[in-house]
NUMAR-309632 format. One line per 2 residues: number of its first residue (from 1); their letters; for each residue x, y, z of C-alpha. Coordinates in steps of 0.5 Angstrom, whole numbers. Layout:
N
NUM = a = X/Y/Z ~ ...
***
This chain:
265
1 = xx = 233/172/206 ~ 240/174/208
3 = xx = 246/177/203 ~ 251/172/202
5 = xx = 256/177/197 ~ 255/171/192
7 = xx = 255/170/184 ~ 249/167/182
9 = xx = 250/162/176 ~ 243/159/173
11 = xx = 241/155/180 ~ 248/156/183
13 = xx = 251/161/188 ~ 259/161/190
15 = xx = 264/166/192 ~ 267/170/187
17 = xx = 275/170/186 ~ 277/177/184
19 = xx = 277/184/187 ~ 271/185/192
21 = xx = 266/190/191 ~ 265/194/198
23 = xx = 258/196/199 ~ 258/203/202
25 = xx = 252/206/206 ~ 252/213/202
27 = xx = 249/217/208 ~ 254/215/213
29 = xx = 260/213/209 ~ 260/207/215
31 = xx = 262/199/210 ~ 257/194/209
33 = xx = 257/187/210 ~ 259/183/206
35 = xx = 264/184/201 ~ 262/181/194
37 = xx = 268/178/191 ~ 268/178/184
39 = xx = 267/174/178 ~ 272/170/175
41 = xx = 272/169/167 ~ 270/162/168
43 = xx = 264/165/172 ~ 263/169/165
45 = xx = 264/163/160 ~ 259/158/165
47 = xx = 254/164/166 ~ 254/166/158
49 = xx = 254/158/156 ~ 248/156/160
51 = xx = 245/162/157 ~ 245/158/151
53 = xx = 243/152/153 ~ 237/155/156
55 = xx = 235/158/150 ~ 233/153/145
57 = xx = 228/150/151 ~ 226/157/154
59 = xx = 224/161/147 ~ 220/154/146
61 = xx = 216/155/152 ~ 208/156/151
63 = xx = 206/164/153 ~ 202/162/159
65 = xx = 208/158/162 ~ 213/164/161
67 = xx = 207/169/164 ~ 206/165/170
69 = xx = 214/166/170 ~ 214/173/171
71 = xx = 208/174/175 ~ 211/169/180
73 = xx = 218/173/180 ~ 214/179/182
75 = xx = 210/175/188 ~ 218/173/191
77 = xx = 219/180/190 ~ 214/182/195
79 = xx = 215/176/200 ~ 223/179/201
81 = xx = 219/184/205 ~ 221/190/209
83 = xx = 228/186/208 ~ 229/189/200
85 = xx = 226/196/203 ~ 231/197/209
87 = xx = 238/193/204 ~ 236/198/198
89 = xx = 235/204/203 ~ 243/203/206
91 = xx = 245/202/200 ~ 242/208/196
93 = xx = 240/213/202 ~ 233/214/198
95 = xx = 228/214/202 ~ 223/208/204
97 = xx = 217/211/200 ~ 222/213/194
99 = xx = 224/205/195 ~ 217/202/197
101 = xx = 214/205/190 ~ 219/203/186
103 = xx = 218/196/188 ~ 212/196/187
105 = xx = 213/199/179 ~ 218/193/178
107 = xx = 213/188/181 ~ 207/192/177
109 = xx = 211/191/170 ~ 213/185/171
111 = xx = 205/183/171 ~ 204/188/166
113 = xx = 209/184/161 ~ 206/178/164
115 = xx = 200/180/160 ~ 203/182/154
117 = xx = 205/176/153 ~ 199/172/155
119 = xx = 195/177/149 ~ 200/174/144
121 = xx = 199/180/139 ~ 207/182/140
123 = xx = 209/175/135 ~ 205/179/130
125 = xx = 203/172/127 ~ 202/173/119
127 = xx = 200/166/114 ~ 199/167/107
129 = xx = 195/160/105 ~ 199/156/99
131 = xx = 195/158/93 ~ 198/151/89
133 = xx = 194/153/82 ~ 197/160/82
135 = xx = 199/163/74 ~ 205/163/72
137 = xx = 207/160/79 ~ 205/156/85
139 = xx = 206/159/92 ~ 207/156/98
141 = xx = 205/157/105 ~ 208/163/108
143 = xx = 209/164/116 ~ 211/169/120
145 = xx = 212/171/128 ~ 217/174/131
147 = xx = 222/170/135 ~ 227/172/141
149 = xx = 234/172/139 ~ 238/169/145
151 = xx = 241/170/151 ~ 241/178/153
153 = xx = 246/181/157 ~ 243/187/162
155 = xx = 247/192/166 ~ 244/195/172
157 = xx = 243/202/173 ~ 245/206/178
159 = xx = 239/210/181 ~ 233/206/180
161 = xx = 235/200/184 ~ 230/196/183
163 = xx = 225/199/177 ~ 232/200/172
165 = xx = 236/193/175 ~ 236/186/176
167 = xx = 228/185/175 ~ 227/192/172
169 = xx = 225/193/165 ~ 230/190/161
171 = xx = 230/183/164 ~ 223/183/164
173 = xx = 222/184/157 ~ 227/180/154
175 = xx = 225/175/159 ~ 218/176/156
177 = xx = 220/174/150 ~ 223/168/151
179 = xx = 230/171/152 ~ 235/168/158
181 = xx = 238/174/162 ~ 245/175/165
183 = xx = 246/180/169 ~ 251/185/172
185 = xx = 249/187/178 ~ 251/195/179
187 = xx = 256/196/184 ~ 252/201/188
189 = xx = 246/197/190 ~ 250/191/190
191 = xx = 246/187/197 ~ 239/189/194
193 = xx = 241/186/187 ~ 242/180/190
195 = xx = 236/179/194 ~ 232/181/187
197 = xx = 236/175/184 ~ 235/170/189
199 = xx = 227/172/188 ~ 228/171/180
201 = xx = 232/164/182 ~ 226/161/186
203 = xx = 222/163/181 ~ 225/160/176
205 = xx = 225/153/180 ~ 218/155/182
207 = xx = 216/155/175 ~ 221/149/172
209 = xx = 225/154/168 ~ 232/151/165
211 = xx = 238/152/169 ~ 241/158/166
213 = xx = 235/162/164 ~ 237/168/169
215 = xx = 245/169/172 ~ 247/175/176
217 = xx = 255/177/176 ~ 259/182/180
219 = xx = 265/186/181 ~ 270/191/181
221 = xx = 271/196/174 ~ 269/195/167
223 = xx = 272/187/165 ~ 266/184/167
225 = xx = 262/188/162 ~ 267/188/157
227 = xx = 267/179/157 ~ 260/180/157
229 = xx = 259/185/151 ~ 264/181/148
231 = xx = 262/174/148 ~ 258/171/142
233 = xx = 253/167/146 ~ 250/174/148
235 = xx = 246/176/142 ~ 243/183/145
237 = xx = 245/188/151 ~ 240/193/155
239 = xx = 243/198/158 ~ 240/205/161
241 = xx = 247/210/163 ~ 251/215/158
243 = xx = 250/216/152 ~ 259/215/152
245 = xx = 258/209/156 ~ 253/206/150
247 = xx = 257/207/145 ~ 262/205/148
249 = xx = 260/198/149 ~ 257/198/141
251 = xx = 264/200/140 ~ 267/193/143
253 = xx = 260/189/141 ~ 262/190/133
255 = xx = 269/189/134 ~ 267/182/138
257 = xx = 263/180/132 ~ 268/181/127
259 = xx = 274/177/131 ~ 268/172/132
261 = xx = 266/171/124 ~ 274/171/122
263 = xx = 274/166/127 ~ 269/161/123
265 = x = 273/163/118
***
């Protein structure tokens, strides 16, 4: 599969039109092809919108065809090959060892939310039977699971280029629970995200998943973060960085929340 430097917005893939990212070997300092032109606000709002679009469909779908989403993203994983090795280890300067194992964990915890999911106990499903003849009052028939909460925006991480990124943890459990993921690609690795993102949208058609139901963005500085944090169709953020930076983008989520309820207003 080759790296294009493309935005991947649900199914679709373009050019960016912003400041480009300039992938860097870390060992030689020598440039990387391609740049990665960056996501525009337009490419924030569709990606965000889809997202929400998708979950009404997604968060519905049963636990047997989310599971086999999961497992399927880990087989497109492994048939990238010795490719996602030989990009991640441009990228990072880690070793083929430290990048073959860190594959093999990211495909192992998407199995392994695959299986949660399938097992069902993480619902914590509760039903209280209607007792009609109740003194001094009838009760009704009380239900209760846990539901996913909407579109989730994920920020890769910086040293685990696979285990902490694209397909990482928080993908793979928001995706477990019926959330549709939107993420920004870290600006270190951003060749192996690609390919990973490109796995997780094979799978996805593989699996009929909605369109929107996963999106990759790129660029340059803090705007995409922001524009993603801030916009009212996501509903919760993974992050793995510093305690500074997490604080930060809580700072700016309840800002934005606040701004969004006045608006209704």
């Amino acid at each position: 599969m080759t790296v294009s430097g493309h935005q991947l917005i649900g199914q679709t893939s373009h050019q960016g039109d912003q400041a480009a990212l300039e992938p860097v070997d870390p060992a030689t300092g020598k440039r990387l092809e391609p740049d990665f032109p960056g996501a525009s606000r337009k490419d924030i709002e569709q990606a965000c919108s889809l997202a929400l679009e998708a979950f009404g469909e997604y968060r519905e779908t049963s636990l047997e065809a989310r599971a086999n989403f999961l497992e399927t993203i880990a087989i497109e994983i492994e048939a990238l090959g010795p490719g996602l090795v030989e990009r991640a280890m441009l990228e990072t300067g880690l070793p083929k060892g430290r990048i073959e194992g860190e594959r093999g964990r990211t495909c192992g915890q998407l199995r392994l939310f695959a299986a949660v999911v399938r097992a069902g106990e993480w619902l914590d499903v509760r039903v209280d039977p209607a007792l009609p003849h109740r003194q001094p009052m009838p009760r009704l028939d009380l239900r209760q699971r846990h539901i996913a909460v909407g579109p989730v925006a994920v920020f890769g991480a910086s040293n685990f280029p696979l285990a902490f990124s694209v397909a990482g943890g928080d993908t793979a459990s928001a995706l477990a629970a019926g959330c549709p993921v939107v993420v920004k690609g870290h600006p270190g690795h951003p060749g192996t995200s690609e390919l990973v993102g490109r796995a997780i949208q094979q799978a996805a058609k593989a699996c009929q998943m909605p369109n929107g139901v996963f999106s990759l963005l790129f660029g340059v500085g803090n705007e995409i973060g922001q524009a993603l944090v801030a916009n009212p169709c996501i509903q919760a953020v993974g992050f793995t960085g510093s305690r500074r930076g997490g604080l930060a983008w809580q700072r700016l989520r309840s800002s934005a929340a606040y701004r969004f309820r006045c608006s209704l207003k």
